[in-house]
Wavefront OBJ file of the C-alpha trace (Angstrom):
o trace
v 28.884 59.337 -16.439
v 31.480 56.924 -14.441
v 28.013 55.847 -12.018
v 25.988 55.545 -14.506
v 28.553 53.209 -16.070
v 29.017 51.808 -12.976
v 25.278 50.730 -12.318
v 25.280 49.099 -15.932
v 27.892 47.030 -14.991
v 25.637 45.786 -11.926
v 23.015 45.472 -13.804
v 24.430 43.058 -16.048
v 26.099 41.115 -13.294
v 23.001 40.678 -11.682
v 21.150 39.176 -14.762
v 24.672 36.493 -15.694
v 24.135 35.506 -11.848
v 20.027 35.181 -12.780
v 20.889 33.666 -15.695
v 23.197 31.114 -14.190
v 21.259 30.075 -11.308
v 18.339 29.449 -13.377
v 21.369 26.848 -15.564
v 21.970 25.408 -12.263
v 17.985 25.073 -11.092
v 17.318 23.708 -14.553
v 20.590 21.120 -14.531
v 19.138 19.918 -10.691
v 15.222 19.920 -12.119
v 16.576 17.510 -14.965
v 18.605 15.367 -13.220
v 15.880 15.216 -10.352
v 13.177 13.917 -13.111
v 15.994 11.189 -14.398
v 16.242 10.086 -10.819
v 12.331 9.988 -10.032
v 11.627 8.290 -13.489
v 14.419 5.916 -12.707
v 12.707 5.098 -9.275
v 8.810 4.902 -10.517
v 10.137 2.596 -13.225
v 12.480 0.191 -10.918
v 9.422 0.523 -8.198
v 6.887 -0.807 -11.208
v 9.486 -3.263 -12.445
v 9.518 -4.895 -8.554
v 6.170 -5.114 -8.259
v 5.243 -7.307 -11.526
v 8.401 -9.476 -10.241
v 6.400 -9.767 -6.801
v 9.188 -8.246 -5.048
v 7.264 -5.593 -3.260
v 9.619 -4.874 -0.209
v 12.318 -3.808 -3.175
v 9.476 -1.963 -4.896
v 8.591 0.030 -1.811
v 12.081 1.119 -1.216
v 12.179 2.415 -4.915
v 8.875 4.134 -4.602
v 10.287 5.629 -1.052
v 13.171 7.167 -2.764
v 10.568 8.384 -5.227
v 8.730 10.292 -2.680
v 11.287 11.821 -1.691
v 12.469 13.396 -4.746
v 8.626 14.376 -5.540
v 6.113 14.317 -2.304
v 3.577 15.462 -5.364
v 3.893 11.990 -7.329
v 0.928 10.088 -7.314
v 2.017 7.537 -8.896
v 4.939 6.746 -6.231
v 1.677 6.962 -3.453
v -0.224 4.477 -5.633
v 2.557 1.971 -6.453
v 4.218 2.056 -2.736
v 0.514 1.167 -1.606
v -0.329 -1.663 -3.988
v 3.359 -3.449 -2.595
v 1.999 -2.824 0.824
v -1.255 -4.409 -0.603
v -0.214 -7.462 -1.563
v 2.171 -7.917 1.361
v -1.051 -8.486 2.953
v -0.634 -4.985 5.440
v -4.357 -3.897 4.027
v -4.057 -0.744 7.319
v -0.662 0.469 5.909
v -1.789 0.607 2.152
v -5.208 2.613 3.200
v -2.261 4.960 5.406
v -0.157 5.699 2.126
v -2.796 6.273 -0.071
v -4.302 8.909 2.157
v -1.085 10.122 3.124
v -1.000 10.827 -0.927
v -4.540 12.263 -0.867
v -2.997 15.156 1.183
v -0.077 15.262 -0.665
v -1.435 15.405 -4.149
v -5.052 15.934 -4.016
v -5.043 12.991 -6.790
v -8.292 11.838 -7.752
v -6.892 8.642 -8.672
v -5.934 7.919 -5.186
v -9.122 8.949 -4.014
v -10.419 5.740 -6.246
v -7.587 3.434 -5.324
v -8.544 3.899 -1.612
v -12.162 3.454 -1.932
v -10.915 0.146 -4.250
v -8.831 -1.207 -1.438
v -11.390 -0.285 1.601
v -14.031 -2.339 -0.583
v -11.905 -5.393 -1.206
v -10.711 -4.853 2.891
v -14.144 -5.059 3.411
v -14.855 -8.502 1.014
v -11.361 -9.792 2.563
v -13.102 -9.732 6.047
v -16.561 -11.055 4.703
v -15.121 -14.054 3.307
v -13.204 -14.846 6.076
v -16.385 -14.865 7.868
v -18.178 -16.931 5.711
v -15.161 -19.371 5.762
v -15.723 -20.080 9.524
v -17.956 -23.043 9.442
v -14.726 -24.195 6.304
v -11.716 -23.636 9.020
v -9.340 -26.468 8.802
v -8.792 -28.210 12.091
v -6.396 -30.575 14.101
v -7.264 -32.194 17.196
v -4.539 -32.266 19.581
v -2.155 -35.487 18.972
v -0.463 -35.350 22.202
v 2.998 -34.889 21.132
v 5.566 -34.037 23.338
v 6.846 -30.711 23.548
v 10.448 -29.296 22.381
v 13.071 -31.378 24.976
v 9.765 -33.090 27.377
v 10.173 -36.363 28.545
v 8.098 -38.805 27.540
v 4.937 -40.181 28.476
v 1.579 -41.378 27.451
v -1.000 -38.209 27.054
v -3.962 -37.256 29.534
v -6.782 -38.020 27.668
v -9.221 -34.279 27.975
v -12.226 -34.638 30.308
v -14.110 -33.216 27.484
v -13.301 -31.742 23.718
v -13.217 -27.990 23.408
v -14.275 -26.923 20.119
v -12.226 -24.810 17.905
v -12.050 -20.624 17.944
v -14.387 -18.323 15.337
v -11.375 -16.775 13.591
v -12.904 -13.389 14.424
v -11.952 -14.182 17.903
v -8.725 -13.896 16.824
v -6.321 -10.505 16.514
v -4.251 -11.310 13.591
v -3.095 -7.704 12.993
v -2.938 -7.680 9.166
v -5.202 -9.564 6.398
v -5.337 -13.108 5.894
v -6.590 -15.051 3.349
v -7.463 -17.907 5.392
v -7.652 -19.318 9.185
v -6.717 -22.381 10.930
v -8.141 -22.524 14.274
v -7.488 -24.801 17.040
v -9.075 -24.171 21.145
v -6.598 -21.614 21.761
v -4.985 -20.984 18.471
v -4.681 -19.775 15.104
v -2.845 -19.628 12.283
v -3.957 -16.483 10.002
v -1.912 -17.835 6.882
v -0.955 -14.462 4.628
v 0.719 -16.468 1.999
v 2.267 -19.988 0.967
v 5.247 -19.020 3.050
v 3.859 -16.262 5.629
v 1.597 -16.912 8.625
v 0.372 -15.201 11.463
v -0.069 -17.659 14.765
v -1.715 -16.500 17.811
v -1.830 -18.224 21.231
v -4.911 -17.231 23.111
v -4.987 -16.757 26.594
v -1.906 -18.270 27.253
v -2.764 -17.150 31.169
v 0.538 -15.514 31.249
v 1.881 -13.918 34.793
v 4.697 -11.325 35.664
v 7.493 -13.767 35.573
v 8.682 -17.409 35.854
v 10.938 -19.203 38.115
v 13.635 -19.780 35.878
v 16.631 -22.817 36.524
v 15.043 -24.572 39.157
v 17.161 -26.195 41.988
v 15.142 -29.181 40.930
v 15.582 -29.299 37.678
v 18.134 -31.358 35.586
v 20.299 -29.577 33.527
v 18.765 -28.284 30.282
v 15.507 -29.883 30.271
v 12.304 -27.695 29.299
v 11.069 -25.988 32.205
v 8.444 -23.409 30.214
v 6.935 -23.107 26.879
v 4.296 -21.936 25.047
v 4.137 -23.527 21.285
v 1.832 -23.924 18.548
v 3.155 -27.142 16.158
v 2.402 -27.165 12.437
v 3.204 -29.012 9.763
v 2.084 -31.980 6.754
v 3.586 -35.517 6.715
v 6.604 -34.140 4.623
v 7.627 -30.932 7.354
v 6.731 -30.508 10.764
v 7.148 -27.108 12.996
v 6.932 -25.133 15.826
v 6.693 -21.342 16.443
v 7.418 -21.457 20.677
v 8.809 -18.885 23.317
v 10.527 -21.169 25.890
v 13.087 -21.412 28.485
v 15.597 -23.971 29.822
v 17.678 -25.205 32.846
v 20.893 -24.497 31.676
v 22.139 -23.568 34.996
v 20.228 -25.591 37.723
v 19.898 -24.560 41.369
v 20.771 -20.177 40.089
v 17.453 -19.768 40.678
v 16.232 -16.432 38.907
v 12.465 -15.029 37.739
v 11.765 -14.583 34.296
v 9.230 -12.849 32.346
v 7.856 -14.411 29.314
v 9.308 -11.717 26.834
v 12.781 -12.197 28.250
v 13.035 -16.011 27.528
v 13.980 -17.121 23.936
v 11.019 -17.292 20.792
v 12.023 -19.323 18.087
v 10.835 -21.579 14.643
v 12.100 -24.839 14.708
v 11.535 -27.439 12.507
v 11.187 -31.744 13.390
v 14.217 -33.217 12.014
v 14.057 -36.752 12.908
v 14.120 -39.439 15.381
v 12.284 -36.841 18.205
v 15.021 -34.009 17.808
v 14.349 -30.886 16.539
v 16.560 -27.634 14.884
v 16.450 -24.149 15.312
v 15.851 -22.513 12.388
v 14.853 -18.452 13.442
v 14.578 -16.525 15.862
v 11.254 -14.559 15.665
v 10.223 -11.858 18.153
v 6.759 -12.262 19.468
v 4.423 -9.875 20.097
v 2.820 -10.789 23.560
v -0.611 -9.202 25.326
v -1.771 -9.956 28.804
v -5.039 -12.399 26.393
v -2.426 -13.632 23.330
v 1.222 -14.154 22.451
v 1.161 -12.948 18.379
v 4.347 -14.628 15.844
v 4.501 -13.331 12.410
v 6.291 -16.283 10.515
v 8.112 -16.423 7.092
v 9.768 -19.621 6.566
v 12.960 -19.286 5.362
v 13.875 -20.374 1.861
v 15.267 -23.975 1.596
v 12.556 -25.127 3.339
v 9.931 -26.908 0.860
v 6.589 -25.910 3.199
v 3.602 -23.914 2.096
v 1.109 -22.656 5.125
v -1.556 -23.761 2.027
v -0.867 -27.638 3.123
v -1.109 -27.631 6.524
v -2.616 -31.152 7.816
v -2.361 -30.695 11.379
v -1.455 -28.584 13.855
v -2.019 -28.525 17.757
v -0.738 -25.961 20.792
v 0.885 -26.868 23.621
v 1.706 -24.753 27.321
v 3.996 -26.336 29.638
v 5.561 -25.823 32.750
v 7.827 -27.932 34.775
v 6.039 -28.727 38.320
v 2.882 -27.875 36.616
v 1.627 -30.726 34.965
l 1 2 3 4 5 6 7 8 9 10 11 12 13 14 15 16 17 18 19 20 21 22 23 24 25 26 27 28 29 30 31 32 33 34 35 36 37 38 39 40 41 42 43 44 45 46 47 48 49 50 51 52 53 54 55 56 57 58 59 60 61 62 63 64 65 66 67 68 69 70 71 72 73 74 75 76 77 78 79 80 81 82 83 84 85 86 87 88 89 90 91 92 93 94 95 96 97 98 99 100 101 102 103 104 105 106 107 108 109 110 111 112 113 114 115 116 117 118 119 120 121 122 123 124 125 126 127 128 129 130 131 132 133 134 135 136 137 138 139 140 141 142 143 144 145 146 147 148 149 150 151 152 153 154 155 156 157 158 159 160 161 162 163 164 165 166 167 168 169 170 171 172 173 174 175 176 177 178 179 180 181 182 183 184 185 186 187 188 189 190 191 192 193 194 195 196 197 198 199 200 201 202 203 204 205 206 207 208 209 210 211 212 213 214 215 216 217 218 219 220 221 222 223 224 225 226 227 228 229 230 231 232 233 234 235 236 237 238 239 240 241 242 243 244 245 246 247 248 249 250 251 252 253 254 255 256 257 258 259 260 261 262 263 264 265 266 267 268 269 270 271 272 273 274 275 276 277 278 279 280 281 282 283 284 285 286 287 288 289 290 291 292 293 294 295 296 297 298 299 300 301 302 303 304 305 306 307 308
């Protein structure tokens, strides 16, 4: 009698501590579906505002909750989208395809391969259309002056296909050995071609005066109302301690003209350089009226001291 009393008390202690944890799973599910429709709703809310780096971070935290949500897949790829990273959208939405299964993400990829696909057509088509600025001349960031060598002959503008722009663009300015893949009104990707780089530079020359421009590489840009430059350079700040530099150790920045032949540093903006092309993804900072859209001229410029 006392065990089989004994073994009914178990019994029901076992089914309050059932009971209970199944209070406690339910309490978590709950608050976990506040939290995920909290996120999908914030993540939507970001992207009609156009602020798709805030909605991905919403739709991130959404994934996390649920790796099963579609819709967190399909709105985190869309802000990707329209950030113009066409290879990162296609990566999400599959990553969601194995995921989910979702046969609506099975249609939003094949929607976004297509318009990759018309992205890349048009920009094809726009070739004979590409926007072009001779070479003026101008003096680079801290040169001295002088009147400009006149070329021995004109070299005709890049196909933008020639170009590695590493994300989509809606349209391409091309100079000889440039281009500016513009993304948006205030994004832009510029790419130096063949800048005939080599392992390193010598760096604050014995011969040099102090802190004039001893190397650069620069593509200018820029309408009668704002003028810039996207450049990795180097200077003599220390004449005669001779040292060798390679071209990713010396300083990349934006700067922008501000008057009477000086110019401000506005960025600093890490380049991504090849052996064939040095690559700058530029965002102009707010407070800075300049849209890539109304770009009248642009030109490139490689210099080295000793070298001209």
């Amino acid at each position: 009698m006392k065990k089989k009393k004994i073994l009914m008390i178990s019994a029901g202690i076992l089914i309050l501590l059932a009971l209970g944890t199944a209070a406690v799973m339910a309490v978590i599910s709950s608050r976990n579906d506040r939290l995920l429709a909290g996120y999908l709703d914030l993540g939507n809310k970001y992207l009609v505002e156009n602020d798709y780096e805030q909605a991905i971070v919403e739709f991130e935290k959404a994934i996390a909750i649920d790796p099963k949500q579609p819709a967190a897949y399909e709105g985190m790829a869309r802000a990707w989208f329209s950030l113009g990273d066409t290879q990162r959208a296609v990566g999400i939405i599959e990553e969601g395809i194995e995921q989910t299964g979702a046969r609506e993400l099975k249609e939003l990829l094949a929607q976004m391969e297509e318009e990759a696909a018309l992205q890349s057509a048009a920009a094809a088509e726009e070739t004979q259309e590409v926007r072009t600025v001779e070479g003026t001349g101008a003096e680079g960031v801290g040169a001295e002056g002088g009147e400009a060598e006149s070329p021995e002959e004109e070299v005709p503008p890049l196909f933008p296909e020639e170009l590695d722009f590493g994300e989509a663009v809606s349209q391409v300015i091309t100079g000889p050995d440039y281009g500016i893949g513009i993304v948006s009104d205030r994004k832009a990707v510029i790419v130096l071609k063949d800048p005939a780089l080599i392992s390193s530079y010598l760096t604050n020359r014995a011969d040099s005066d102090k802190d004039v421009l001893e190397h650069e590489w620069a593509v200018f840009f820029g309408n009668e109302g704002s003028r810039f430059n996207i450049s990795i350079t180097t200077w003599a700040y220390a004449p005669g301690e001779e040292e060798q530099m390679s071209a990713a150790a010396m300083q990349s920045n934006l700067w922008v003209e501000e008057g009477g032949g000086n110019w401000g540093n506005i960025l600093d903006i890490t380049p991504v350089i090849h052996e064939n092309w040095i690559r700058w993804t530029v965002v102009i900072p707010d407070g800075y009226e300049f849209s890539f859209m109304d770009i009248t001229e642009s030109h490139s410029e490689i210099y080295h001291i000793g070298m001209e």
